[in-house]
N, C-alpha and C positions, 0 to 999 in steps of 0.2 A: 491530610495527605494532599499533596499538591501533583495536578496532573498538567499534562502538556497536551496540546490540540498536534495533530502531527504534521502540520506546514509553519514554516517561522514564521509566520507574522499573522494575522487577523485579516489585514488587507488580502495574499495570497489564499487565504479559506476564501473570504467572499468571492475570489474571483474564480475558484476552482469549483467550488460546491456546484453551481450552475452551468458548469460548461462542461463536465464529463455526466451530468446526471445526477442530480441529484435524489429521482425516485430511481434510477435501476438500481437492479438485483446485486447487492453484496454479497460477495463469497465468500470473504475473506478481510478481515479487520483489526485490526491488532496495534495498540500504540504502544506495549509493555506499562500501563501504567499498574497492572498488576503484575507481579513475577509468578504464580503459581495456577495452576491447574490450565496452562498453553499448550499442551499434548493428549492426543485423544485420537486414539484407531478410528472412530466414529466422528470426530470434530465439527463442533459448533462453527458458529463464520466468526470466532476468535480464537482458532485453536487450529495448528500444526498436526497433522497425523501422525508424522513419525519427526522425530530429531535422533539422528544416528553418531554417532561418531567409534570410528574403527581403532582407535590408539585413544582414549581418552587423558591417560596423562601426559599425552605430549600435544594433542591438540583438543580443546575444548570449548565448550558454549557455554555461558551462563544470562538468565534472564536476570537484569537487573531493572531499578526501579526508571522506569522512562527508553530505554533501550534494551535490546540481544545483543550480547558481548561474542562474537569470535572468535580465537586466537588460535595460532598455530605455530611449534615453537620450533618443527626441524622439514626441511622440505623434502625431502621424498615421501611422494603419496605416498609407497608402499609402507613405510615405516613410520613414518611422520604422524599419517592419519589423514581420513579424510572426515570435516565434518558436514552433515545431508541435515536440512531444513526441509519438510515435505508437507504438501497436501496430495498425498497419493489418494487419496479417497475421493472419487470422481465428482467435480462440483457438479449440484443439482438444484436448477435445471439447467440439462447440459446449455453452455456458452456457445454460440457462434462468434460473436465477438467477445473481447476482453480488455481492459485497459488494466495494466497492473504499475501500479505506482510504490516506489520506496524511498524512501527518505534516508541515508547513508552517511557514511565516516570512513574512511582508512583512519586510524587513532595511529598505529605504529608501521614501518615494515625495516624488517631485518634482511629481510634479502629478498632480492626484485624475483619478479616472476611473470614473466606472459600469461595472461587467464589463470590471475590468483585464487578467482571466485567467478564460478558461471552461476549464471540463472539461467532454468529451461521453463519452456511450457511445453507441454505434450499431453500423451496419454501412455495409460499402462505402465507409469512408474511404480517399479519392484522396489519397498523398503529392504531387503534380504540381501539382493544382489546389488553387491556394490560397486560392481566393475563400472568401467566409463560407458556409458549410456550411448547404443547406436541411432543414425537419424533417424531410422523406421521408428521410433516412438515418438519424435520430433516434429513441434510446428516450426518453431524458435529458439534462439540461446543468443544470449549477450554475456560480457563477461566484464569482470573488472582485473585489468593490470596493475600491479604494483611496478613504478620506475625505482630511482636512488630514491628520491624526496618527495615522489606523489604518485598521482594514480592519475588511469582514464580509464574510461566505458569504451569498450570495442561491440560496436555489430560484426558479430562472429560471420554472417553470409556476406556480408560488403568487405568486411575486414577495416570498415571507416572507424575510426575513433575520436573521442570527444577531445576539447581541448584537456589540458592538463591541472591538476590541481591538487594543491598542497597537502599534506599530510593532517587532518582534522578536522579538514574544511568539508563541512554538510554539504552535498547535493541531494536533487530532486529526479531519481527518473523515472520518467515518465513513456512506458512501452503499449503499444494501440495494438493491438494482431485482431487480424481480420480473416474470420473462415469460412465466412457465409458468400454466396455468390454474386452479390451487390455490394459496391463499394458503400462505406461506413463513415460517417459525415463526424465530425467533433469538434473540437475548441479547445485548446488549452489552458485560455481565459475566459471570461465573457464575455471581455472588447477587444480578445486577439482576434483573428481572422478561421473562417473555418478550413478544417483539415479533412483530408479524406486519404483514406487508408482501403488499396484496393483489392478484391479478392485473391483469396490467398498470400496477402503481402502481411509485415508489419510497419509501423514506424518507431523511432526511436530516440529520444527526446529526453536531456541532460538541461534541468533549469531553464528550461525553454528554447535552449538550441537542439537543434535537428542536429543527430549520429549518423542516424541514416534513416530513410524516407522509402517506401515503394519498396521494404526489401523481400527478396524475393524469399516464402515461409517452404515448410518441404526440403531442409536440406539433404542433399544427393538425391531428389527425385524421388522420395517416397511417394506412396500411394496415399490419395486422398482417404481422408476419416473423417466424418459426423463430430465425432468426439476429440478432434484433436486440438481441442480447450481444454480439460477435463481435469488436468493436475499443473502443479509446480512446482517447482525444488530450488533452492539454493544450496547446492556445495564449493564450497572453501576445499580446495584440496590440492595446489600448488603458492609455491611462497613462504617467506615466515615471516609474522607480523599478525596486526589485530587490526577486528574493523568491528565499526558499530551498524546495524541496523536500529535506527528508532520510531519508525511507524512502517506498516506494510498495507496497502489498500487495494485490492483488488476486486473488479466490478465486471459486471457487461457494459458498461458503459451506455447506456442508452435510457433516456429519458421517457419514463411513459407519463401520462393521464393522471394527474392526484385526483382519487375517489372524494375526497372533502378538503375544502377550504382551510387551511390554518393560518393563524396568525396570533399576533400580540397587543394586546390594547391596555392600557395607553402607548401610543409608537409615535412620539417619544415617551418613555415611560421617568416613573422618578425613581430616585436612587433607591428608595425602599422596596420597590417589586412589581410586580406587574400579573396579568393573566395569560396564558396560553390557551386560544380557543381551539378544538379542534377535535374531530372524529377518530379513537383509537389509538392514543396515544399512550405510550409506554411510560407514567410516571415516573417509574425510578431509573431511566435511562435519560431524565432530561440535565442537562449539560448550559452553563452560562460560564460563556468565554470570553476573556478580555482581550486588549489587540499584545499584548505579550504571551497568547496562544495560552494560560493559564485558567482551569477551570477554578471558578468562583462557588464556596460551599453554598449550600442551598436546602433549601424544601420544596418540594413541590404535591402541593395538597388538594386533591381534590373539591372544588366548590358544587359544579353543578356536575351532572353528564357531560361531556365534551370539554370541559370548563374547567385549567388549572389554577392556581394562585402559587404564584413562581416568588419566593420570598427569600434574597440573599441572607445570609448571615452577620453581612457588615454592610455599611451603607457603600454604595456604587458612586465610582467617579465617576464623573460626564464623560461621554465618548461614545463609540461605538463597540455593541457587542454582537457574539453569535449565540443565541438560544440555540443548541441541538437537545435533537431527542429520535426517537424509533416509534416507527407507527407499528401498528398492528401485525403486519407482517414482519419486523424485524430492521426495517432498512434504516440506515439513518438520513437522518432529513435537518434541515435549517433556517434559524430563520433569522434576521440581522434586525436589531434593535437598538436604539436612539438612547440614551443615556441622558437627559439633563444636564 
């Protein structure tokens, strides 16, 4: 089974792992490199709460191997169908901040649409009630247009939109929202420049261009909430045409303290394998990536306490790799490694 890292390249992992946090609290994780057991009332931080769709044969979802497939094949929401991607099950512990990142496709459109697909974040999303979602439950929403031959990302409070871009072609976006009453410091890279995202604002960032910046969260003047990080949804419900989702990452964004030391030694290691030293580590969540974003089969066996023995299944080309793995708590973490 061949999997995918969910940033194209090896070089964009290294530079992103460290720059939104690599110890914060993951909510939310998901590259489809399985297609089965993604839905769950209760959800893990790789799993959807609800996936709804209100016309199933005319508009539908399918998890496929590496992506979530889209499609929708008649435009009136009322008939057409609307289909709802959710984490309405409130993430915990509740977020002040959140960076939610997706990695994206428009594949087809049959006929253009203004806001073909929003994303929200809020709280108190109703899986049942399907009507269009009022601000009182809203921090945020961006959305994607379909044109004739491409799409853009609109920040729905600025009304600013990304440039334009082709029908197949993968973006990155990258949304910051800020709830906490101190502005929230970050990096999009780890030798971009730092960013700050000011209370009650978010920012909004397509491949590394700014959407919109400082935009103002609260649309129509709702009332402040503690919780209003808490869920989020993607519905697809104007337009016709398909789009792919192929990774979804959602964090608090914020870097704490690692309790123990990890590392890999020999660094540079030989193409036969190497050890992973370290406190709490989740054996069989460890992951070796090549810079084509493809995991490389493996073992990873126990030597001592703390102490793995990381052994590819075929010999390793020279280059540069990323060892991921999950510590004790569950987050995933990384670590970059020298290839012979």
């Amino acid at each position: 089974m061949q999997n995918f890292y969910p940033f194209p390249s090896l070089l964009a992992v290294l530079l992103l792992i460290p720059a939104i946090g690599r110890t914060q609290v993951v909510y939310f994780h998901q590259d489809f490199s399985e297609t089965a057991s993604l839905v769950n009332p209760q959800p893990d931080t790789g799993q959807f709460s609800h996936v709804i769709l209100t016309a199933p044969t005319l508009s539908y979802h399918k998890f496929r191997k590496g992506y979530m497939e889209l499609v929708r094949t008649r435009q009136d929401s009322a008939t057409g169908g609307i289909i709802r991607a959710l984490r309405a099950t409130p993430f915990t512990p509740g977020p002040e901040t959140l960076v939610v990142r997706l990695r994206l496709s428009v594949e087809s459109i049959g006929e253009a649409a203004q806001n073909a697909v929003y994303f929200y974040v809020g709280e108190d999303f109703n899986p049942v009630n399907n009507s269009f979602p009022g601000n009182a439950l809203m921090f945020g929403k961006c959305s994607v247009s379909f044109l004739e031959n491409a799409f853009v990302i609109k920040d729905l409070e600025t009304l600013l939109t990304s440039k334009s871009y082709p029908v197949k072609a993968i973006v990155t976006l990258t949304w910051v929202l800020n709830n906490s009453v101190t502005p929230f410091s970050y990096r999009l890279t780890d030798t971009g420049p730092e960013e700050t995202a000011g209370p009650g604002t978010y920012d909004l960032w397509v491949d590394g261009e700014p959407v919109g910046k400082g935009s103002k969260a609260y649309p129509g003047n709702s009332a402040y909430s503690p919780t209003k990080l808490s869920n989020f949804e993607i519905r697809f419900r104007n337009g016709i045409g398909g789009m792919r989702i192929d990774d979804i990452f959602i964090s608090d964004g914020k870097p704490r303290p690692q309790a123990h030391e990890v590392f890999v030694f020999p660094n540079p290691a030989t193409a036969d394998g190497m050890v992973l030293s370290g406190v709490g580590i989740n054996a069989t969540s460890v992951r070796l990536i090549d810079t084509g974003g493809r995991a490389t089969p493996l073992l990873a066996i126990p030597e001592l306490p703390g102490r793995l023995k990381v052994l590819p299944f075929r010999s390793l080309a020279s280059g540069i790799y990323l060892l991921q793995y999950e510590d004790q708590a569950g987050e995933v973490n990384a670590v970059k490694v020298l290839i012979k």
